[in-house]
C-alpha positions as CSV (number, residue, x, y, z in Angstrom):
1,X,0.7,-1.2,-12.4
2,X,-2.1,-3.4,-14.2
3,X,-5.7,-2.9,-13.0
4,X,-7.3,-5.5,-11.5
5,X,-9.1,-7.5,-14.2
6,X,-13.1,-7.2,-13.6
7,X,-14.9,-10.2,-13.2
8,X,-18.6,-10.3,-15.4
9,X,-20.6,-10.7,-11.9
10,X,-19.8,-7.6,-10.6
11,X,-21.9,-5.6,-13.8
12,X,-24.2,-8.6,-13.6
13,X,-25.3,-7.9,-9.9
14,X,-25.0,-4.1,-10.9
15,X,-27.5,-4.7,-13.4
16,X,-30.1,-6.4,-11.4
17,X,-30.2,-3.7,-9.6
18,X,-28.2,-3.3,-6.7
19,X,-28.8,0.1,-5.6
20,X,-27.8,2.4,-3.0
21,X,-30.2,1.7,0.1
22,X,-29.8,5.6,1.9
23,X,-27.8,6.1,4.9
24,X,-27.5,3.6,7.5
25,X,-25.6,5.2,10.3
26,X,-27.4,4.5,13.4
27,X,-29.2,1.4,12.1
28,X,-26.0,-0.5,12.8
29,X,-24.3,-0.7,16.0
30,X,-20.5,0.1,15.1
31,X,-17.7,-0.9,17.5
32,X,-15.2,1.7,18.7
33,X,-12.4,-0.5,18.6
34,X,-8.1,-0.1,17.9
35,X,-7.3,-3.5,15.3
36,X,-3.9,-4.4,14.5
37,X,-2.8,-6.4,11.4
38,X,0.3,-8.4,10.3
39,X,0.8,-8.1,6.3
40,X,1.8,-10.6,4.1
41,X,2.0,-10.9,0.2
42,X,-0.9,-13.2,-0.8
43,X,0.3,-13.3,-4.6
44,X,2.3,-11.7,-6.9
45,X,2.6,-12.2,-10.9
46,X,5.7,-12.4,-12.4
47,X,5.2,-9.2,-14.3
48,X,4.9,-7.2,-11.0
49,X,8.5,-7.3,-9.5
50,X,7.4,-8.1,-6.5
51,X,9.2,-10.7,-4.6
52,X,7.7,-10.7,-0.9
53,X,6.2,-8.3,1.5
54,X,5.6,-7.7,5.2
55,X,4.4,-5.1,7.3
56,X,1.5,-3.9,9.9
57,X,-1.5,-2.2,9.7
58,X,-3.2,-0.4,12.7
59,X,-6.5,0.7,12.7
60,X,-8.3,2.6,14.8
61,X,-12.2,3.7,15.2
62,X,-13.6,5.8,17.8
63,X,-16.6,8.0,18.5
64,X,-20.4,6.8,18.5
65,X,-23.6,8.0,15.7
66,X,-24.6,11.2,18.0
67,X,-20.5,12.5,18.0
68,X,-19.5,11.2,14.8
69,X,-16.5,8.7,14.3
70,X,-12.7,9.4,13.5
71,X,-10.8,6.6,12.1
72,X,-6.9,6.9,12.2
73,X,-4.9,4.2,9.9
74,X,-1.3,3.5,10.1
75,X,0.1,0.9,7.6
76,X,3.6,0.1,7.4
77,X,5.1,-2.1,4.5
78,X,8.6,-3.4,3.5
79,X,8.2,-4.8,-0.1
80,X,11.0,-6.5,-1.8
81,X,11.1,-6.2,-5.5
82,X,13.7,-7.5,-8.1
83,X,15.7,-4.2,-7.7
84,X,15.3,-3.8,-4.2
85,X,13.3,-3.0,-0.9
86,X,11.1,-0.5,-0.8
87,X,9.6,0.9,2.7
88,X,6.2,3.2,2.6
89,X,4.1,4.5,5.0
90,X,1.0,6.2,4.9
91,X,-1.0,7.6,8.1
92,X,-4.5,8.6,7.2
93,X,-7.0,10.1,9.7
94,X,-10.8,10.9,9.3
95,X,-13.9,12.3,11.0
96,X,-17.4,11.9,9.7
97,X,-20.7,12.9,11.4
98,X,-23.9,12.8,9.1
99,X,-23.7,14.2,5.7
100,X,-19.4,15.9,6.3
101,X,-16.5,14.6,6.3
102,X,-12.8,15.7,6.5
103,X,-9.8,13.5,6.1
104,X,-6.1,14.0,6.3
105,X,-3.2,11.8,4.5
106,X,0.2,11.4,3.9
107,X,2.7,8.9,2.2
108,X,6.3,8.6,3.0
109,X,8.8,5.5,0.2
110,X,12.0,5.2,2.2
111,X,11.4,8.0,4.7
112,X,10.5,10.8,1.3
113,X,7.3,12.1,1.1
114,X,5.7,11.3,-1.6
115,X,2.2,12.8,-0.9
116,X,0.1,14.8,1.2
117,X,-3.4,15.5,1.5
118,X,-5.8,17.3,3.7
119,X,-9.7,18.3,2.7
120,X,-13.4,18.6,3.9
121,X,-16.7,17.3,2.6
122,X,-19.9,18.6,2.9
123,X,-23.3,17.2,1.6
124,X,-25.4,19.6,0.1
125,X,-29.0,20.5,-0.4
126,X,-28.3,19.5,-4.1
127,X,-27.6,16.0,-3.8
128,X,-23.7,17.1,-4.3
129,X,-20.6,17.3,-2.3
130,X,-18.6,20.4,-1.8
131,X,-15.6,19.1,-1.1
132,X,-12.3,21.7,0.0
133,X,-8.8,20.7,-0.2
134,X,-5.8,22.3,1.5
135,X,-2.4,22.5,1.9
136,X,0.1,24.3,-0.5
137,X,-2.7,24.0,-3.6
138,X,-6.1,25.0,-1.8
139,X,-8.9,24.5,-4.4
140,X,-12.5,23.8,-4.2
141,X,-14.9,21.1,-6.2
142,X,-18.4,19.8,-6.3
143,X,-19.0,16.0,-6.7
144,X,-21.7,14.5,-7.8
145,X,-23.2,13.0,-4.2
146,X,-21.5,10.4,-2.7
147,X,-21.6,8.4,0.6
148,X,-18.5,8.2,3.2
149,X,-16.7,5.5,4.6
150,X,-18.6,4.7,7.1
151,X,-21.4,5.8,5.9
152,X,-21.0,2.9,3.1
153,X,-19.8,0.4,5.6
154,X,-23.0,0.6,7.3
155,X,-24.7,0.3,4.2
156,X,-23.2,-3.1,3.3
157,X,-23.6,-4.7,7.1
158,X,-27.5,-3.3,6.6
159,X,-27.9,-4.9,3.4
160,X,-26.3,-8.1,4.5
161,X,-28.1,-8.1,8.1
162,X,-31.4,-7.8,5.2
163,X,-30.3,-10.9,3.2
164,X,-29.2,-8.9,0.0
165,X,-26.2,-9.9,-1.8
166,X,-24.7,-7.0,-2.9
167,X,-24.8,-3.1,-2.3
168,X,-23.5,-0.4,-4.9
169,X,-23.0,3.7,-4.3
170,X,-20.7,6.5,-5.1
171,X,-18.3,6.8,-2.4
172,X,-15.4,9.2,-1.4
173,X,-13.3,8.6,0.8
174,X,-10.4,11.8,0.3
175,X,-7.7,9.6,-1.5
176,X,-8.3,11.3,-4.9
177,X,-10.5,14.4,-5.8
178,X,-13.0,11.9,-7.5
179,X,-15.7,9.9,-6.5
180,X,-15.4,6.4,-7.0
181,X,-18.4,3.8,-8.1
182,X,-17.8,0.9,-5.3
183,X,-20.1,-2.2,-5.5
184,X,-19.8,-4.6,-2.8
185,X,-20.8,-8.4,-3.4
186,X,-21.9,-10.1,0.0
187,X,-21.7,-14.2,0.4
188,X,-23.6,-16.1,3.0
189,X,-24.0,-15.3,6.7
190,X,-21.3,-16.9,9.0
191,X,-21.6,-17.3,13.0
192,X,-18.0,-18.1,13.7
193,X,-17.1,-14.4,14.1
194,X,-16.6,-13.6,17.8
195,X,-19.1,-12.0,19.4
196,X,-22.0,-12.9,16.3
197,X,-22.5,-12.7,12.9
198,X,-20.8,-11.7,9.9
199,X,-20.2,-12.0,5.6
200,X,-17.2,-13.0,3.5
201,X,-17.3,-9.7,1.3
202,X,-15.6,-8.4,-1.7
203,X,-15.6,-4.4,-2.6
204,X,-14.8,-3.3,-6.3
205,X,-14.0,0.1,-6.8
206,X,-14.5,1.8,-10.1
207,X,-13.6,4.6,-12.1
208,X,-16.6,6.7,-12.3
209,X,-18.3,6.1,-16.2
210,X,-17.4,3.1,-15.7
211,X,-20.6,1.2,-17.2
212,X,-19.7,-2.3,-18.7
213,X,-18.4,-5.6,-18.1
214,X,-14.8,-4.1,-20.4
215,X,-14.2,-1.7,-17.7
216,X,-12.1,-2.8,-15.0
217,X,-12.1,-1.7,-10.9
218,X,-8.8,0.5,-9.6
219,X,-8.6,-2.2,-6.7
220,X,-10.7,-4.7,-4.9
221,X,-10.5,-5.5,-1.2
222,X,-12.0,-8.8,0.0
223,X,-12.3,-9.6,3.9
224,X,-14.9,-11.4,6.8
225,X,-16.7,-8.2,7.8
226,X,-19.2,-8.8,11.4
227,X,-22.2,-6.8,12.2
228,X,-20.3,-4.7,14.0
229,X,-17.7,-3.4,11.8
230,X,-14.8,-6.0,12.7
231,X,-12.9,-6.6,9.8
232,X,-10.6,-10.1,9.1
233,X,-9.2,-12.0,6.8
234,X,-8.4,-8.8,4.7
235,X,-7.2,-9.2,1.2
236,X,-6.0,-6.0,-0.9
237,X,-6.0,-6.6,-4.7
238,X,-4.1,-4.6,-6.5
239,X,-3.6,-6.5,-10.1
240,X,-0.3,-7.4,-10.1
241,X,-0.3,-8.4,-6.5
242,X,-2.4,-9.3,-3.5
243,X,-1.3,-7.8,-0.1
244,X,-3.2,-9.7,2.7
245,X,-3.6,-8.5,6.8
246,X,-4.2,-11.3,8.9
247,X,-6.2,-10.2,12.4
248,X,-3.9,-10.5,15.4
249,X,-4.9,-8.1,17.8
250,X,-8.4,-6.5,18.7
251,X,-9.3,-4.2,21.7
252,X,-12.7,-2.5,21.8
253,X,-12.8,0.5,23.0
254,X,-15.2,3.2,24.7
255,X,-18.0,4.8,22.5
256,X,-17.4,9.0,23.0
257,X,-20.3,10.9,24.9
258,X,-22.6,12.6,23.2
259,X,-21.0,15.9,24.7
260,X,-17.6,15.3,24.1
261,X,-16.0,16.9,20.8
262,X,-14.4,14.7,18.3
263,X,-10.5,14.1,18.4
264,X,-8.7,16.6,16.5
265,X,-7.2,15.4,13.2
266,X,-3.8,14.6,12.7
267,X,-1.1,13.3,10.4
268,X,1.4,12.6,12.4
269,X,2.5,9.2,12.7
């Protein structure tokens, strides 16, 4: 599979300084809320194979700031290609609190797992990440510091809610055992979002050393993101195709008390 080709604005924006603003977790009011997504294939070149696509996405985020959040993703997709249909389905859950972070995967292609991954992250006092991975192959790294998930969502709907047009950090988010350099381009403020404002962004993720306009991102994902951490109109570029999720159910949920412990992790469908 061809990387997505980078376009010169993103190192242009980079270069101008768009800089990692420090955590913004509890300067943004987050939504616990359960999303569910129909997929469709947006585009596909004719190098790629790939013929058409559907599926569903669910996403689900819980918690509040004071008892951290867990995020559980399902996604579902039936691609056919020019020697047949393919079915995957990964299940990913998460739970991140300030400054940790552990996350649990797995991928199944036609009901064989392909992949499995479980692992914690914990900031340390020097600006790096221990992170711990399980399973059959336990190991042990340190990263360079990096900001979570969530952590970097709330980033982006600060820097927007501040008028900025883009916001760039290291991230991790427990798909690889690397960080990733993830610059986020944000377009003009937009009131027709239920329930108030939001931005039409689009998220580049690079390899790390990446460092000129030559290098290109692993994947970009475009989509209307509100202020409180709604996301629509989701579009998933990965080079040789474009796997979109059209919005077609949302149900907010209950913020967890301060006192209650967050929901066990689990990979399980």
């Amino acid at each position: 599979m061809r990387k997505v080709v980078a376009t010169g604005i993103f190192w242009t924006i980079l270069a101008a300084g768009a800089q990692a603003a420090g955590p913004a977790i509890g300067a943004v009011s987050l939504l616990p809320h359960r999303a569910v997504y129909d997929l469709s294939l947006e585009w596909a070149s004719a190098q790629s194979g790939v013929e058409g696509l559907d599926g569903r996405f669910v996403y689900s985020f819980t918690g509040s700031d004071c008892a951290g959040y867990v995020t559980e993703m399902r996604m579902v997709t039936d691609i056919a290609r020019e020697y047949g249909a393919v079915v995957t389905d990964q299940v990913s859950s998460s739970f991140e609190e300030k400054g940790a972070f552990a996350f649990s995967s797995t991928l199944f292609s036609d009901n064989a797992l392909q992949s499995e991954t479980v692992g914690e992250a914990q900031r340390t006092e020097k600006r790096a990440i221990a992170v711990t991975f399980g399973g059959d192959e336990a190991r042990a790294v340190e990263l360079q510091d990096a900001e979570f998930p969530t952590e970097y969502m709330a980033n982006v709907i600060l820097a927007a809610e501040n008028g900025r047009r883009a916001y760039e950090a290291i991230s991790f988010d427990g798909s690889g055992e690397e960080t990733m350099r993830a610059i986020t381009l944000i377009g003009d403020r937009e009131d027709r979002v239920e329930g108030g404002a939001g931005w039409p962004i689009t998220t580049a993720y690079f390899p790390m050393g990446a460092v000129s306009g030559d290098e290109t991102p692993d994947y970009t994902v475009s989509m209307l993101l509100s202020a409180d951490g709604v996301s629509r109109d989701i579009v998933m570029d990965f080079g040789d195709f474009k796997m979109a999720g059209e919005l077609t159910r949302l149900e907010p949920l209950e913020p967890a008390g301060c006192e209650a412990p967050p929901e066990a992790l689990s990979s399980k469908p």
